[in-house]
C-alpha positions as CSV (number, residue, x, y, z in Angstrom):
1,X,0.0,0.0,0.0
2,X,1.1,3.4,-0.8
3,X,0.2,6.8,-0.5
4,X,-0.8,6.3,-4.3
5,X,-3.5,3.7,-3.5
6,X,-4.7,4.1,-0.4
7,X,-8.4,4.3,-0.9
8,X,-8.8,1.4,-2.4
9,X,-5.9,-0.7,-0.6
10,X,-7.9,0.4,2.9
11,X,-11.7,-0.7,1.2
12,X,-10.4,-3.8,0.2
13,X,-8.3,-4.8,3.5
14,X,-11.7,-4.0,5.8
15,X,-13.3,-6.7,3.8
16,X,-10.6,-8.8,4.7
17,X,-11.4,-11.6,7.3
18,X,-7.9,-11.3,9.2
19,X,-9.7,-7.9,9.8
20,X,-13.5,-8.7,10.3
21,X,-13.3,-12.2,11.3
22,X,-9.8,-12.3,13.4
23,X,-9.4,-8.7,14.1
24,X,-5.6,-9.1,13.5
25,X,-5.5,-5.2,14.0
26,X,-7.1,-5.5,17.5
27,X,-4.9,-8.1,18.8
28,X,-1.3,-6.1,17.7
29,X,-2.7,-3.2,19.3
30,X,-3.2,-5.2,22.2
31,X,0.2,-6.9,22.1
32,X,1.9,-3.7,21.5
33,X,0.5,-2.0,24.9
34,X,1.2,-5.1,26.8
35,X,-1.4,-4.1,29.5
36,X,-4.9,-4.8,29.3
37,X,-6.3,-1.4,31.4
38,X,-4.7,0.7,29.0
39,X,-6.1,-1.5,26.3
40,X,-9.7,-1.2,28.0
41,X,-9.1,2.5,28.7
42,X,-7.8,3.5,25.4
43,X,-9.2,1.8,22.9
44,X,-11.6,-0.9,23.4
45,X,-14.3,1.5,25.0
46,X,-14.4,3.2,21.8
47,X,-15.3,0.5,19.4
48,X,-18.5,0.5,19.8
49,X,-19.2,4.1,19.5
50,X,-18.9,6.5,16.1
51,X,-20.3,4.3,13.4
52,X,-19.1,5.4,9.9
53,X,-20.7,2.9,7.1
54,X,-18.4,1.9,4.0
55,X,-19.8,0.4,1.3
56,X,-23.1,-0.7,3.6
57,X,-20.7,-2.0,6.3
58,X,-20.5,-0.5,9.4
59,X,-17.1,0.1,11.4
60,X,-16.3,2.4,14.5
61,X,-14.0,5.9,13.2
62,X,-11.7,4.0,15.6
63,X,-11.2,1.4,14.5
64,X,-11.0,2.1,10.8
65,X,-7.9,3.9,11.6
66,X,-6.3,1.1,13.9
67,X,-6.8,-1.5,11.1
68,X,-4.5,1.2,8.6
69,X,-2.2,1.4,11.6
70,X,-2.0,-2.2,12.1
71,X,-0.4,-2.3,8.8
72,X,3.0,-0.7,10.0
73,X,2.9,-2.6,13.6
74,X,3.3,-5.7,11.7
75,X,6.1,-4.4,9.8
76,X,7.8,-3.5,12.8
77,X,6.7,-6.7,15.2
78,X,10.2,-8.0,14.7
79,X,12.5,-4.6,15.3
80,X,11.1,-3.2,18.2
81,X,11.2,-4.4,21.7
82,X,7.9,-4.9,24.2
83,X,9.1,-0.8,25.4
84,X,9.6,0.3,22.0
85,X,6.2,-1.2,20.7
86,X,4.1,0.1,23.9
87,X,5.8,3.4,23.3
88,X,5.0,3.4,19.5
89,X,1.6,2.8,20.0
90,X,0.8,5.2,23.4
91,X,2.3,7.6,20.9
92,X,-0.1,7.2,17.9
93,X,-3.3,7.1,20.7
94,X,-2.2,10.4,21.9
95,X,-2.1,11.9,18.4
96,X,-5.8,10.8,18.1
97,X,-6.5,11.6,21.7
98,X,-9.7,10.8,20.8
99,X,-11.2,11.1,24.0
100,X,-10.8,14.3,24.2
101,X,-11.9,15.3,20.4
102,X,-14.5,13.0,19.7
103,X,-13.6,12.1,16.3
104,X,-10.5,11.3,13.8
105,X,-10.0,14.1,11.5
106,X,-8.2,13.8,8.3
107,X,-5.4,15.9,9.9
108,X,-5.1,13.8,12.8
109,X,-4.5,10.8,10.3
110,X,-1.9,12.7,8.3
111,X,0.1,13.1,11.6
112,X,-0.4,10.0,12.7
113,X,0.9,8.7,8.7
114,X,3.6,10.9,9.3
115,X,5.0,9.8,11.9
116,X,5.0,6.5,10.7
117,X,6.7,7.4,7.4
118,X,9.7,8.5,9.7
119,X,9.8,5.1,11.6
120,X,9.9,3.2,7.9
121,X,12.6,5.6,6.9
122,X,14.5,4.6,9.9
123,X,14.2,0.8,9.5
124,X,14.4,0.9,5.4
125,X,17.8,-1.2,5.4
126,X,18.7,-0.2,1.5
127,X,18.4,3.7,1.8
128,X,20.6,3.9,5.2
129,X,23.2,1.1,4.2
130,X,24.4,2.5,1.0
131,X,27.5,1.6,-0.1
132,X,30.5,3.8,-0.8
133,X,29.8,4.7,-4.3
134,X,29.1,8.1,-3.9
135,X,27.7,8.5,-7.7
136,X,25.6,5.5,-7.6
137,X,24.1,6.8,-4.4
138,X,23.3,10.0,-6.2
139,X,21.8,8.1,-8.6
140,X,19.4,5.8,-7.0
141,X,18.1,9.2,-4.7
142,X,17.8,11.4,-7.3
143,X,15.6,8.5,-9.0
144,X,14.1,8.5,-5.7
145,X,13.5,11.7,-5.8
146,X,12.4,12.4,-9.4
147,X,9.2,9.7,-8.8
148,X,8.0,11.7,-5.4
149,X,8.3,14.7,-7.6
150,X,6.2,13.0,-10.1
151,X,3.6,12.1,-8.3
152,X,2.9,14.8,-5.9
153,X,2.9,17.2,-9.7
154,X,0.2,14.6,-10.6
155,X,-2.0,14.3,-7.4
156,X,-1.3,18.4,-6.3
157,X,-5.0,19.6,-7.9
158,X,-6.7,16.2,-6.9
159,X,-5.8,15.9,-2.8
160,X,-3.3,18.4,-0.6
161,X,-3.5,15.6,2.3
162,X,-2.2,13.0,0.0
163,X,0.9,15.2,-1.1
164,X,1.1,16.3,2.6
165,X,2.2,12.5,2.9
166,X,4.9,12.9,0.2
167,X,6.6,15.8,2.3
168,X,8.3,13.6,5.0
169,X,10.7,10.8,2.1
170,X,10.8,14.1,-0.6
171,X,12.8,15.9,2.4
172,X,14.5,12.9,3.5
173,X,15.6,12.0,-0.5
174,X,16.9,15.4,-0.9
175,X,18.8,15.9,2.3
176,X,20.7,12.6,1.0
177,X,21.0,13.6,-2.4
178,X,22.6,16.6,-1.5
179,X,25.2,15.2,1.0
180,X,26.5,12.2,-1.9
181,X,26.4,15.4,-4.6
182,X,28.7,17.2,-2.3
183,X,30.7,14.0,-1.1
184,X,31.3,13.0,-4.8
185,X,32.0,16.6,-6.1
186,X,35.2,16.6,-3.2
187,X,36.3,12.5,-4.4
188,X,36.5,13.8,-7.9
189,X,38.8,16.9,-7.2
190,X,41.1,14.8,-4.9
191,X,40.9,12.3,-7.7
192,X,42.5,15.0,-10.1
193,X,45.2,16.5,-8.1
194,X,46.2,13.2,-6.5
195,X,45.7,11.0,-9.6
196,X,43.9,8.5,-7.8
197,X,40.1,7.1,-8.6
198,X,38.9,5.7,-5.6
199,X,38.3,6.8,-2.1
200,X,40.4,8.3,0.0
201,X,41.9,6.5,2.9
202,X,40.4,8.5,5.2
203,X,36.9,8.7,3.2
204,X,36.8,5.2,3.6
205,X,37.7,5.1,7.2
206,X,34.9,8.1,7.4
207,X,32.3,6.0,6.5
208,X,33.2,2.9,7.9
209,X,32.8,4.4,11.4
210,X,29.6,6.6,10.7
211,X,28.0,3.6,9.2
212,X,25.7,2.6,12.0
213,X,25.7,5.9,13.5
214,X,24.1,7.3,10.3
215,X,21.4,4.4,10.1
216,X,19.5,5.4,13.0
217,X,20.5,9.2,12.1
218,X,16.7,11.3,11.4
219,X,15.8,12.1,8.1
220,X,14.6,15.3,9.4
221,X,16.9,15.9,12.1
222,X,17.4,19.4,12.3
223,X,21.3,19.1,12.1
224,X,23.3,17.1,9.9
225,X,25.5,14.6,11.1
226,X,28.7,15.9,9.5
227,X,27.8,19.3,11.1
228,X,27.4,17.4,14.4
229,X,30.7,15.7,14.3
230,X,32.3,19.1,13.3
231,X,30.6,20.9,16.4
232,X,32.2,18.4,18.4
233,X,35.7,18.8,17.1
234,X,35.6,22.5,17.5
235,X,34.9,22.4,20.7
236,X,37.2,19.7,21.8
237,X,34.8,17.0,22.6
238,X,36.9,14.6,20.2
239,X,39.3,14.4,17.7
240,X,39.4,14.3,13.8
241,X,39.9,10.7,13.9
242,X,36.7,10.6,16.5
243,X,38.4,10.0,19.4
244,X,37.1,11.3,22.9
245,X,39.3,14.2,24.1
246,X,37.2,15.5,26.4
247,X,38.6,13.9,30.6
248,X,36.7,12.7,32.9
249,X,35.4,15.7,35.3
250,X,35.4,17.9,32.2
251,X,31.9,19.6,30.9
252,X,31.0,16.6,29.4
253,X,32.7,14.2,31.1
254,X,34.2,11.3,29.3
255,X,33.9,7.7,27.4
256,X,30.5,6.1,27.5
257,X,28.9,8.8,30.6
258,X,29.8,11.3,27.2
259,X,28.0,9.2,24.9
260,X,25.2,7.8,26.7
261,X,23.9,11.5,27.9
262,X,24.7,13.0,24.2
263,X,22.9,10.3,22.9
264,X,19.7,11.2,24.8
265,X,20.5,15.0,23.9
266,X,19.6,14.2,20.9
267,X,16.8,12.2,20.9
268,X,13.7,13.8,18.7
269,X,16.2,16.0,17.7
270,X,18.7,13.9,15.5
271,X,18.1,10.8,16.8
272,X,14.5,8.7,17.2
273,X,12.8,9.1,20.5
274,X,11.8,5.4,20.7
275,X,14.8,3.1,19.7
276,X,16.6,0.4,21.8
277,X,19.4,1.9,23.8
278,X,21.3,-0.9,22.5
279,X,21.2,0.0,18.8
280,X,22.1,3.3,19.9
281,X,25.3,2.3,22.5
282,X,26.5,0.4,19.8
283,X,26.3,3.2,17.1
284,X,28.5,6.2,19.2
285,X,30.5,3.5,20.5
286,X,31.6,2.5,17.1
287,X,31.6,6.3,16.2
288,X,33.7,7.0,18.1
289,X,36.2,4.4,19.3
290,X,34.9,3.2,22.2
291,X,36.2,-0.7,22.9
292,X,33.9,-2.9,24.6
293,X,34.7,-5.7,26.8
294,X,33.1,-8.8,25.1
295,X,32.6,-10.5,28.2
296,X,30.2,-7.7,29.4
297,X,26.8,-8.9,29.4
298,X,25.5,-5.9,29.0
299,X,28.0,-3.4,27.4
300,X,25.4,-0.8,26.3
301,X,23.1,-0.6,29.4
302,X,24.8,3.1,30.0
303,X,22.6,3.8,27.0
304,X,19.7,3.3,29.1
305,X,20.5,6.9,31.2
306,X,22.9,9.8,31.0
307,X,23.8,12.3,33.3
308,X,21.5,15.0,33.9
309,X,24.1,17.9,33.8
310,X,26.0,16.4,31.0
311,X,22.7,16.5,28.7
312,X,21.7,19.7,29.7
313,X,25.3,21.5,28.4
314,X,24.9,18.7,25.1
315,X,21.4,20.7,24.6
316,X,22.8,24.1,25.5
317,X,26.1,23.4,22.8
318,X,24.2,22.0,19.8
319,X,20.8,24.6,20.5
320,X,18.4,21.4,21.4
């Protein structure tokens, strides 16, 4: 289903009997929350109430929108864990808040769609693990690009809330455009004063250790990573070569009590609000050269917290 064919992807999954028969939707809701007062609290006194009628069957406003929803808490039943799906879902019921309102508005649904789009981004393995052909990666975004473009020229005098859907991946597509143009543009002139085709050295040794860190980096984040790691340098947090500078007892302390309370600095700013602390630790400490002990049983639970002070100067440097 896509933004394209959503109408008539929705009418025919209602008549669906993994919808009417099983209520598939209902039970990943349910499995998601993981507690069956908020459950009973949030959403199952609602289905009976606000009957809309499609096609001469009847369905709550409510649930309508939980069987669209369903469709991305399936796709994500085996990346998040039981904290990361409660806190997904809690998430899209407050956007409804439909105790409060009453009813589901088309604008409601477009936030809600929305914020989904950004979680697919985040988990969409072939956009965020590009390989180190920085013309190729032009390429297949600009394509990228070109067919949102395409689309939203098509559908812009049939339906604005449609191309308000397109907004979120055409931002994303450019943003990464733009950064392999630029990369590309610098390989080429190093390529012609040094004589040599391929990646630099430390291009390559660039990449390799901003790999993960760039997977879970936001597609809207409201700083780029380069200009992060930049920041950073300048203010003698680490190194050129990411290594920590910064000592222990210094603004922002040191090792991972640095990286644990940057991390969460960052979070709904560069970084998603809802990801395991684990993929995270694992990200900065790779980033930036942090060894782990593979004994440890759990070498990222730092992740977990940071230190209140420490955040608050992370915020105060990088304007959060």
């Amino acid at each position: 289903m896509t933004p394209f064919n959503i109408v008539e992807k929705v009418e025919e999954l209602l008549y669906h009997s993994a919808f009417t028969e099983s209520k598939i939707h209902l039970q990943l809701f349910k499995k998601y929350i993981n507690d069956d007062e908020i459950y009973k609290d949030r959403i199952e006194k609602y289905l009976s109430i606000t009957l809309i009628i499609i096609n001469d069957e009847k369905y709550t406003e409510l649930e309508y929108v939980l069987i669209v929803i369903s469709l991305d808490l399936l796709l994500f039943d085996e990346i998040l864990n039981i904290d990361e799906k409660k806190m997904l879902v809690m998430r899209v019921l407050d956007i409804i808040d439909f105790e409060n309102n009453g009813e589901i508005g088309k604008l409601k649904f477009i936030v809600i769609q929305e914020f989904l789009i950004t979680y697919r981004l985040f988990y969409n393995e072939q956009l965020f693990n590009l390989g180190l052909d920085s013309l190729k990666n032009f390429e297949i975004l600009n394509e990228l690009s070109n067919v949102v473009d395409h689309y939203t020229n098509i559908l812009r005098n049939e339906d604005q809330s449609i191309v308000k859907l397109l907004d979120t991946p055409r931002k994303f597509y450019n943003q990464k455009k733009k950064y392999f143009e630029d990369k590309y543009s610098i390989e080429k002139e190093k390529s012609i004063t040094t004589g040599y085709i391929n990646d630099s050295i430390n291009d390559n040794y660039e990449e390799e250790h901003l790999k993960e860190l760039k997977k879970i980096w936001l597609a809207t984040a409201k700083i780029s990573i380069h200009d992060f790691i930049d920041i950073g340098v300048n203010n003698h947090i680490w190194d050129e070569d990411y290594r920590i500078i910064s000592k222990r007892g210094n603004l922002y302390g040191s090792g991972k009590s640095l990286l644990s309370s940057l991390s969460i600095a960052l979070k709904n700013y560069a970084i998603p609000e809802i990801i395991d602390y684990k993929i995270v630790g694992s990200a900065f400490c790779k980033a930036f050269n942090i060894k782990n002990n593979e004994n440890t049983k759990e070498k990222y639970k730092a992740f977990s917290s940071g230190n209140p002070e420490i955040i608050k100067e992370f915020k105060r440097l990088y304007k959060i």
